[in-house]
C-alpha positions in Angstrom: 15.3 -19.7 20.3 17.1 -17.1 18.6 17.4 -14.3 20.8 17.3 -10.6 18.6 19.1 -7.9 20.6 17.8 -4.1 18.5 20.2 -2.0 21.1 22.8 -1.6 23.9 23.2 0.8 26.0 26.5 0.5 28.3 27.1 1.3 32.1 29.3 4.5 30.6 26.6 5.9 28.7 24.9 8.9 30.1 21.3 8.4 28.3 18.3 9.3 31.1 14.9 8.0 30.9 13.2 10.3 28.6 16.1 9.6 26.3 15.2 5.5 26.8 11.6 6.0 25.5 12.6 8.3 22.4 15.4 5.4 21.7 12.1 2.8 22.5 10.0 4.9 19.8 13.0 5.2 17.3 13.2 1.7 16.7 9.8 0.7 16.4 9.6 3.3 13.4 7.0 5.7 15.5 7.7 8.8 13.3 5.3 11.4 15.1 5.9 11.0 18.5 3.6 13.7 20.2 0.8 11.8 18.7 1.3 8.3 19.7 1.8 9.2 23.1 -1.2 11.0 23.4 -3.1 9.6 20.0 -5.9 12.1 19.0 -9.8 11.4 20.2 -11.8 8.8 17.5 -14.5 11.7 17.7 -12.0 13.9 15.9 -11.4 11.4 13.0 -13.7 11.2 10.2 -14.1 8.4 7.6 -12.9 10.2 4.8 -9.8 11.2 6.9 -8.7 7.8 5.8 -9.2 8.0 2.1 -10.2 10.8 0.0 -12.0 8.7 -2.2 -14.6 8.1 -0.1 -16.2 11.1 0.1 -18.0 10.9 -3.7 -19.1 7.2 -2.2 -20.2 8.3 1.3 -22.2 10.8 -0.7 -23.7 8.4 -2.6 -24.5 6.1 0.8 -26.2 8.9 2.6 -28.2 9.5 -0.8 -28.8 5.7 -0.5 -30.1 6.1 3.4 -31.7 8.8 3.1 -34.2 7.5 0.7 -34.5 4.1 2.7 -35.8 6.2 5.5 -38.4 8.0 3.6 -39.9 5.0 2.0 -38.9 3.1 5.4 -37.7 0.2 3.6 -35.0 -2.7 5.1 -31.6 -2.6 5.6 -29.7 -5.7 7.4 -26.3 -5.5 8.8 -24.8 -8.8 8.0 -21.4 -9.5 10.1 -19.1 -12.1 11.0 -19.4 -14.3 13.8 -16.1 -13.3 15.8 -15.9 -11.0 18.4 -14.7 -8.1 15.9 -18.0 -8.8 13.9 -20.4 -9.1 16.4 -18.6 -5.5 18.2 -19.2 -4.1 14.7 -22.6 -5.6 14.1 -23.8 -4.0 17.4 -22.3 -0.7 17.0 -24.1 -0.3 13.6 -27.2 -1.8 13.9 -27.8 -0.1 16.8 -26.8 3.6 15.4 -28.8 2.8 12.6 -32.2 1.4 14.7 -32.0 4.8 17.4 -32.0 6.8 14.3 -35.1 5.5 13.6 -34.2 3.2 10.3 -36.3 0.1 9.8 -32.5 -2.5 10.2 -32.6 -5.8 11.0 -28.9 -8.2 12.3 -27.7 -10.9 10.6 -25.3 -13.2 11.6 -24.6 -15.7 10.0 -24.2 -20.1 11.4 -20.7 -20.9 11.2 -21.2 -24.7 10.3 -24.1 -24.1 8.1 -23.4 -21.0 5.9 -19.6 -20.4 6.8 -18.2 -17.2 7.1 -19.2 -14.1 5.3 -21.4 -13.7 2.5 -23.0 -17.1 1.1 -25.8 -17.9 -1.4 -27.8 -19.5 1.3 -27.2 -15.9 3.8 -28.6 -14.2 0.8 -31.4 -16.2 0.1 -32.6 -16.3 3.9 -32.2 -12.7 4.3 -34.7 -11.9 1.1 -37.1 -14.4 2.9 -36.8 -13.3 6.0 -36.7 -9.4 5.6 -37.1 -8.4 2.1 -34.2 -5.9 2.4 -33.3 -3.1 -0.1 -30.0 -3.0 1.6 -27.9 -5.0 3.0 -24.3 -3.6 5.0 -21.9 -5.8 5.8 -19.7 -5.8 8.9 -15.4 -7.6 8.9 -16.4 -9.0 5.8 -17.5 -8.6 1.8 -13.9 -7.7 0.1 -13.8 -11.2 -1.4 -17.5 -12.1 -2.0 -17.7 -10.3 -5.9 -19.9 -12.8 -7.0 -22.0 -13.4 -3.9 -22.7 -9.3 -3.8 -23.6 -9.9 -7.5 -26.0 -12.4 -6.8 -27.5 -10.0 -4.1 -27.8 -7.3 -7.0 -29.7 -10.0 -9.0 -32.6 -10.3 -6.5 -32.5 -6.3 -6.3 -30.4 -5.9 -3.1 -28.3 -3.5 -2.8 -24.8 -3.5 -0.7 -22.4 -1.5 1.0 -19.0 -2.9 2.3 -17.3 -2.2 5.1 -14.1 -4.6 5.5 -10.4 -4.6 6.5 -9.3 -8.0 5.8 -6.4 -8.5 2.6 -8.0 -7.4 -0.9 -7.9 -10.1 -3.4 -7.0 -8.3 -6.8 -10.8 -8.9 -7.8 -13.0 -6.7 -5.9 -17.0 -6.5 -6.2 -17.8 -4.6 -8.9 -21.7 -4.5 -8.0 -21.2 -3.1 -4.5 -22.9 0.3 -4.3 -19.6 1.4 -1.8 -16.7 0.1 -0.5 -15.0 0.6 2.8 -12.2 -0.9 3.2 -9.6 0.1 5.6 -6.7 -2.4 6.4 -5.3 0.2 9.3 -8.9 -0.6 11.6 -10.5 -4.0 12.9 -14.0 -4.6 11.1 -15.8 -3.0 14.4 -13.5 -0.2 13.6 -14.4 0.5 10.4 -18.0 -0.1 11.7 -17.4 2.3 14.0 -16.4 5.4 11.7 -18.8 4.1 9.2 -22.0 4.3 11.6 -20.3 8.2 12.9 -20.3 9.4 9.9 -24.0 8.3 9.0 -24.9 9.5 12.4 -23.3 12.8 12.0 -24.9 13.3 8.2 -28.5 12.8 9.8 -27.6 14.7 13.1 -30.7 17.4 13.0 -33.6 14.2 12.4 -32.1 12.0 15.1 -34.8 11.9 18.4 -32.3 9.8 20.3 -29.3 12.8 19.4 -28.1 12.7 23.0 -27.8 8.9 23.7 -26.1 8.2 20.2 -24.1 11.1 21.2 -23.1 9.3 24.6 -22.6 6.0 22.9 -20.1 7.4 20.4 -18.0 8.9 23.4 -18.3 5.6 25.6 -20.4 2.3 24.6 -19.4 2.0 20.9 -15.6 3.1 21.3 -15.2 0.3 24.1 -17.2 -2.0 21.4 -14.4 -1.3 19.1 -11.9 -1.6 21.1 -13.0 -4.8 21.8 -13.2 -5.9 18.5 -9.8 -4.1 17.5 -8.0 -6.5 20.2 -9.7 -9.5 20.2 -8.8 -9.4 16.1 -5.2 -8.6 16.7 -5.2 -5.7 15.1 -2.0 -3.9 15.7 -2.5 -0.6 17.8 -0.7 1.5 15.8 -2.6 5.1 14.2 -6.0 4.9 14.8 -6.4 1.5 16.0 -4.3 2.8 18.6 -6.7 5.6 19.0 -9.8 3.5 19.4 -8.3 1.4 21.6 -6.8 3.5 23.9 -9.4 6.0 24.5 -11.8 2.6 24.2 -9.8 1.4 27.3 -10.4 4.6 29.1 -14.4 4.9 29.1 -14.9 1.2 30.3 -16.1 2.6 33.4 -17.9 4.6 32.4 -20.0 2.0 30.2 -23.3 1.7 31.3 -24.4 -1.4 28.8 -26.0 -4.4 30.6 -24.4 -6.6 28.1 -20.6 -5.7 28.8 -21.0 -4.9 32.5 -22.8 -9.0 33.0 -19.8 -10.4 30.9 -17.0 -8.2 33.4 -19.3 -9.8 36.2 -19.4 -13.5 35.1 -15.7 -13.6 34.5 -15.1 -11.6 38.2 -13.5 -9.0 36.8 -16.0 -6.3 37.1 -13.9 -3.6 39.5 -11.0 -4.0 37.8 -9.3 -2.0 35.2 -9.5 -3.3 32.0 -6.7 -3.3 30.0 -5.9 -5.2 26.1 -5.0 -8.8 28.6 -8.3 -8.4 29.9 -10.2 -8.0 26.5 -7.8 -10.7 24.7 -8.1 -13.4 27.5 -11.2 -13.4 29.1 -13.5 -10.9 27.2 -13.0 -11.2 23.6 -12.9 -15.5 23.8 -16.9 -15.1 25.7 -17.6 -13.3 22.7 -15.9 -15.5 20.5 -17.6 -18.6 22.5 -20.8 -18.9 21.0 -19.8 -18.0 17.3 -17.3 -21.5 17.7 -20.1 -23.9 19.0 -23.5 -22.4 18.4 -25.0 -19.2 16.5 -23.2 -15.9 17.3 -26.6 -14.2 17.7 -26.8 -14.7 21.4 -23.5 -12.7 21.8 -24.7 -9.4 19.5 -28.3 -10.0 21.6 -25.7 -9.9 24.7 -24.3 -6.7 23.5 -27.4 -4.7 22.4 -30.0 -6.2 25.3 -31.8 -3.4 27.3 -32.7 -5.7 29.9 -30.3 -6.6 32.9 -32.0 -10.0 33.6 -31.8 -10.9 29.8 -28.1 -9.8 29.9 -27.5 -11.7 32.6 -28.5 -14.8 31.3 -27.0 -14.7 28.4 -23.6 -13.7 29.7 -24.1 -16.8 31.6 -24.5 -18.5 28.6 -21.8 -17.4 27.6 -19.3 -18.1 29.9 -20.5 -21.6 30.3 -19.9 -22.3 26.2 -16.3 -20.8 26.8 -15.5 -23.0 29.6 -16.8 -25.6 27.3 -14.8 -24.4 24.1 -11.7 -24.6 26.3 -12.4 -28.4 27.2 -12.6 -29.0 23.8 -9.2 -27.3 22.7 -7.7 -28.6 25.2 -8.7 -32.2 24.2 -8.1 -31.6 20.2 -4.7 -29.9 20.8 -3.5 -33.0 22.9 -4.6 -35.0 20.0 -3.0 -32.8 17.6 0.4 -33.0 19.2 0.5 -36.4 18.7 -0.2 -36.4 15.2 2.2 -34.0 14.5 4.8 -35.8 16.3 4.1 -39.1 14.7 4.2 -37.2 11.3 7.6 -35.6 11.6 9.1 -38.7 13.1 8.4 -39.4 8.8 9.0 -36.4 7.7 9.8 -32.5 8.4 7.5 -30.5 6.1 8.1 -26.9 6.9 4.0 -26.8 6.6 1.9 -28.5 9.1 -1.3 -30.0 7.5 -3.3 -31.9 9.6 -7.3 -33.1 8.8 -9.5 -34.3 11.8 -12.7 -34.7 13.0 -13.0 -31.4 15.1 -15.9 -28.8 15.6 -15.2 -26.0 13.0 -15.2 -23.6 15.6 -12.0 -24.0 17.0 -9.9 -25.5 14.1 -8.4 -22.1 14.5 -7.6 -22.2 18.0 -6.3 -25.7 17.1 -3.8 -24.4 14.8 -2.5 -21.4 16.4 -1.8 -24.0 19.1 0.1 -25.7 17.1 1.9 -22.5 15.8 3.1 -21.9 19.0 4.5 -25.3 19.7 6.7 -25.7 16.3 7.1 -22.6 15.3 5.8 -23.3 11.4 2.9 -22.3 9.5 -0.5 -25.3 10.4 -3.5 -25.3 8.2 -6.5 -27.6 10.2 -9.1 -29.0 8.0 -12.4 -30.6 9.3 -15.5 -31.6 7.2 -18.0 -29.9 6.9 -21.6 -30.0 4.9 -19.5 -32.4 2.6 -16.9 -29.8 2.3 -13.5 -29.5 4.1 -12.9 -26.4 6.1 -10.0 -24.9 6.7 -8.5 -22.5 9.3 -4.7 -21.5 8.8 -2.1 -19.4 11.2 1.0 -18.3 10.5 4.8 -17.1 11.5 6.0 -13.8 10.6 8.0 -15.3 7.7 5.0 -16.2 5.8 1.7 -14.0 4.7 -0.3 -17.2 4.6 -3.5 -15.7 2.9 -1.0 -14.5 -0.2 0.7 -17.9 0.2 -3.1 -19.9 0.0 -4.3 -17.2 -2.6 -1.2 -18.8 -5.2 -3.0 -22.3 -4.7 -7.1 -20.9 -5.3 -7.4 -23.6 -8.2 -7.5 -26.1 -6.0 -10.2 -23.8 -3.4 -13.7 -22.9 -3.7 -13.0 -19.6 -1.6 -10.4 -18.0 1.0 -9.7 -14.9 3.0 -7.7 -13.5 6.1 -4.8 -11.7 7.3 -0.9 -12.0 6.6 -0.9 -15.1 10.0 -4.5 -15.9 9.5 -6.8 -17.3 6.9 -9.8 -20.0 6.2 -10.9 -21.4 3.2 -13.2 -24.4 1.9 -12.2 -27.4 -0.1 -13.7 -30.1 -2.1 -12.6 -33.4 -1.1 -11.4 -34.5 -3.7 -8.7 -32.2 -4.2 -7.2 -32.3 -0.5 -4.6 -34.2 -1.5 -3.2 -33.2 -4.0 -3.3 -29.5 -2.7 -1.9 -31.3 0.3 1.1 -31.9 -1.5 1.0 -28.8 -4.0 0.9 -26.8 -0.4 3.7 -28.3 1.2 6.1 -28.4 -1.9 5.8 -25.2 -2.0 6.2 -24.3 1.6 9.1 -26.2 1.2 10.4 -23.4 -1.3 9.5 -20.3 0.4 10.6 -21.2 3.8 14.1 -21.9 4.7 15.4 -23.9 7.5 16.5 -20.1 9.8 13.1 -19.0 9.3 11.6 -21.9 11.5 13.6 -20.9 14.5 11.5 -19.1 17.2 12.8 -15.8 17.6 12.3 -12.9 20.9 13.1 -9.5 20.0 14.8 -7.9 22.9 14.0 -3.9 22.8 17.3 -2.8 24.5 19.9 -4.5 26.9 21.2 -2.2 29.1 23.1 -2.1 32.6 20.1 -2.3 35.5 21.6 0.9 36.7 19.9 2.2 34.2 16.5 0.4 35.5 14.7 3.0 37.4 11.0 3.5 39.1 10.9 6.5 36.6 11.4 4.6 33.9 8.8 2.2 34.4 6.1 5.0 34.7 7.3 6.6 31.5 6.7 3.0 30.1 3.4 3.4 30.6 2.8 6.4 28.4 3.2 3.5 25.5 0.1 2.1 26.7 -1.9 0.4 25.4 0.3 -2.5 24.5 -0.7 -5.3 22.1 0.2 -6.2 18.5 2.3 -3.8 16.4 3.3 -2.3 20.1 4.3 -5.1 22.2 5.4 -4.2 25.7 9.3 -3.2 25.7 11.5 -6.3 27.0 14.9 -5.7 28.3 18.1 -7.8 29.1 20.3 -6.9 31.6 23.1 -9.0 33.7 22.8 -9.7 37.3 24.0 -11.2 40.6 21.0 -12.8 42.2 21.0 -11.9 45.8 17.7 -13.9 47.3 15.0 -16.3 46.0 11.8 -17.6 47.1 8.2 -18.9 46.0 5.4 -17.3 46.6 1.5 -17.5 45.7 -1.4 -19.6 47.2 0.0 -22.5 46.0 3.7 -21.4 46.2 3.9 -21.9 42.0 5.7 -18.8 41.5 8.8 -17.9 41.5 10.8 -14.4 43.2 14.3 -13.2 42.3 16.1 -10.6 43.8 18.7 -9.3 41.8 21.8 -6.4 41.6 23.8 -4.9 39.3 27.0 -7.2 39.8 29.5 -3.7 39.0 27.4 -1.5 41.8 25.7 -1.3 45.2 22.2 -0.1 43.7 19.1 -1.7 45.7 18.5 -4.8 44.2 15.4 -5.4 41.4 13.0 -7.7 43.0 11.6 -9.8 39.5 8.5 -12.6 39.8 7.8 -15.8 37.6 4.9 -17.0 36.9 4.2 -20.5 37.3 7.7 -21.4 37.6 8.7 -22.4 40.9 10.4 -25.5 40.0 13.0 -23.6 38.5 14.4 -21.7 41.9 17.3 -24.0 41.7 18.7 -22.5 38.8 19.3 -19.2 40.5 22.3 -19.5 43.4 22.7 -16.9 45.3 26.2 -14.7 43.7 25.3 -16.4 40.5 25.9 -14.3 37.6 23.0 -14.3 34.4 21.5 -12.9 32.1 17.5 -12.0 32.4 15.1 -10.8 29.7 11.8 -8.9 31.2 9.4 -6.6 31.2 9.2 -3.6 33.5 6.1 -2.7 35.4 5.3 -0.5 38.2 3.8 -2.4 41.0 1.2 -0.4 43.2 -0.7 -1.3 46.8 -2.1 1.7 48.8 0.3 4.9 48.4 3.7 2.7 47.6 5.1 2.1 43.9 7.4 -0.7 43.6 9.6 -1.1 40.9 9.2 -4.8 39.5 10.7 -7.5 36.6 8.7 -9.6 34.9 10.6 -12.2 33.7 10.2 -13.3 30.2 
């Protein structure tokens, strides 16, 4: 692993804490600093803050609503399956059913219509509902002729997206949202404001729907901004962190079951929290079964009904772990009898897996070697793919240069599925990894940790670590600052129920400051590498450890 070192600070230096964090903010290109560190309330941003543009178009949607509601016709939110969709989905369907809008969900089966827009969504929407509208939720930016075949059985549609725009866009869609800088349940979120706000003085539930804006539908999106990997910067950062804040205050059956079955209902809930053990219950029943359940889950009324379904749940995401589990192991050895061959700088590997976690499958494997992995099961006599990337390579961009060979794709810059025929797998197999091969040089497959700042640990302070915190939330596009700083270890030991951790002790080897007391997870086996007197090198995170009235300053090591 190639270690990145951004700064240095040396033991001569005078720089102070407050000058550490401006340094912190510097490098990560935070230009206004008063308003990352205290990023302003979603309530205060409007949708058209985003975009000029769409104010003519929002006109036009509210024009659109407003005579939906007179001649109480049907709209249907259609989202993806994910956790970001189903967030979304349950944000604006719900705004749009307690302002009294005849609006019916949509979500559609993984395995049997895939993801987003598909004729056979369409087509069991108009039998099922007979809409005059249909808004989508994280998806429609790619589906031009899908929303065109909508428009042909007199449907109309409305947008609202954040994924990559191909250079094509639908041309029949009555408006477009598309905002990269948001998660789909944040677009969703500013989308179904700015409705609610335009039809304020006719709303009979004003008060709840104000409530919901200020508590339940910011912690929806901030659950869908983080469980998307959305980076927290602007107003991602915004939703999220304010999202974090009225958790408690959530009153939803649906949220408060799921904190419950994963035994995490009195503490505070933070992006790990939403990205470990939230988000992937969410997630659950999208990879396995029909996401439905989850945006039920979400909206329910009903404690007992949320309770069982969070149940449900949890029991599908303990399953969906077994399954990774067993694919990944199988994966591994595929991979390693395949590069014994060969040493494509692309990892293409086609198997027999539920299509549900093809992606977990490959950002396994991502994480393991270090190189771009595309997984490909079959599917309805189709192949289904799910790609992840590294840094070095915006795989959607990379896939879009080889759409002769696809029937249809989408994603991020690490992230992207598409479908297949058969009978071109191969040779896009090869077309894929030729030019992979091109792109990617040997120095970009080396795993890389960006250290924020090595400095002396006299500069390592309990006052630092709480001005740390102000950079909170932490997450993609803000990752939580990691130092490097040598020291003499003083003392080891395990600890932990099990005694699988690991505790170091640790001074400045120049001075006689206390020593830092650093912990390991899970790595207790490795106490013999630290003598005591033995000089090193350790990269970590600062935290600020707290039990009763004492604040301990602590390392995590990295």
């Amino acid at each position: 692993m190639k270690l990145i070192f951004k700064n240095e600070i040396k033991t001569s230096s005078t720089i102070d804490e407050k000058e550490i964090i401006k340094l912190l903010l510097k490098q990560r290109k935070i230009k206004d600093l008063a308003e990352f560190l205290n990023p302003i309330s979603p309530l205060k941003i409007n949708l058209t803050d985003f975009n000029k543009k769409y104010l003519t178009s929002f006109k036009e949607v509210i024009k659109i609503l407003k005579e939906i509601k007179d001649r109480q016709e049907t709209i249907v939110v259609y989202s993806d399956y994910d956790a970001d969709g189903i967030t979304g989905a349950a944000i604006l369907w719900e705004t749009l059913y307690l302002m009294g809008f005849k609006v019916m969900p949509y979500v559609p089966h993984r395995k049997l219509e895939g993801y987003g827009f598909s004729i056979r969504g369409i087509d069991n929407i108009k039998k099922q509902f007979h809409p005059k509208l249909i808004i989508s939720v994280d998806h429609g930016i790619s589906a031009k002729e899908k929303i065109a075949y909508a428009k042909s059985l007199g449907i109309s549609v409305i947008i609202t997206d954040h994924h990559i725009k191909p250079k094509e866009i639908p041309d029949k869609a009555e408006a477009i949202f598309h905002i990269p800088a948001l998660s789909g349940s944040g677009v969703a979120y500013f989308f179904a404001k700015e409705i609610y706000q335009n039809f304020k003085f006719k709303i009979l539930n004003l008060k709840l729907l104000e409530n919901n804006f200020r508590t339940d539908y910011l912690a929806l999106a901030a659950i869908g901004t983080i469980a998307d990997m959305v980076p927290l910067i602007g107003p991602s950062r915004s939703i999220v962190k304010h999202g974090l804040e009225v958790f408690s205050k959530v009153k939803r059956h649906g949220i408060n079951q799921i904190l419950k079955e994963a035994g995490i209902e009195n503490k505070k809930i933070t992006p790990y929290e939403i990205g470990f053990i939230i988000g992937p219950r969410i997630n659950a029943l999208g990879r396995l079964e029909h996401a439905i359940d989850a945006l039920r889950l979400l909206c329910t009324t009903n404690e007992e009904r949320a309770f069982e379904l969070a149940s449900k749940v949890g029991s599908k995401n303990k399953e969906r772990q077994g399954m990774v589990k067993k694919a990944v192991e199988e994966s591994i050895k595929e991979v390693e009898k395949s590069l014994l061959i060969s040493n494509e700088k692309l990892l293409i590997l086609v198997g027999k897996w539920n299509e549900g976690i093809i992606g977990l499958i490959a950002a396994k494997l991502v994480e393991k070697y270090y190189r771009p992995t595309i997984v490909l099961t079959e599917n309805n006599g189709y192949l289904k793919g799910s790609a992840r990337s590294i840094p070095e390579l915006d795989i959607t961009e990379f896939l879009r240069t080889l759409k002769d060979y696809l029937i249809d794709v989408g994603g991020h810059k690490q992230a992207a599925g598409f479908t297949i025929e058969k009978t071109k797998l191969n040779e896009f197999i090869k077309k894929a990894q030729k030019k992979a091969n091109t792109l990617l040089k040997d120095k970009d497959l080396e795993p890389k940790l960006e250290v924020d700042l090595k400095l002396p640990l006299s500069k390592v302070t309990l006052k630092l670590a709480k001005l740390l915190e102000t950079l909170e939330p932490f997450g993609m596009g803000n990752p939580q600052p990691l130092f490097c700083s040598n020291m003499e270890v003083v003392h080891t030991q395990i600890f932990g129920k099990n005694n699988n951790h690991l505790k170091i002790f640790a001074k400045d080897p120049k001075n006689n400051f206390p020593p830092l007391e650093l912990i390991s997870f899970f790595k207790a086996e490795n106490i013999n590498e630290f003598e005591k007197e033995k000089k090193t090198e350790i990269i970590y995170n600062l935290m600020v450890d707290r039990w009763g009235n004492r604040e301990i300053l602590r390392g995590k090591i990295k």
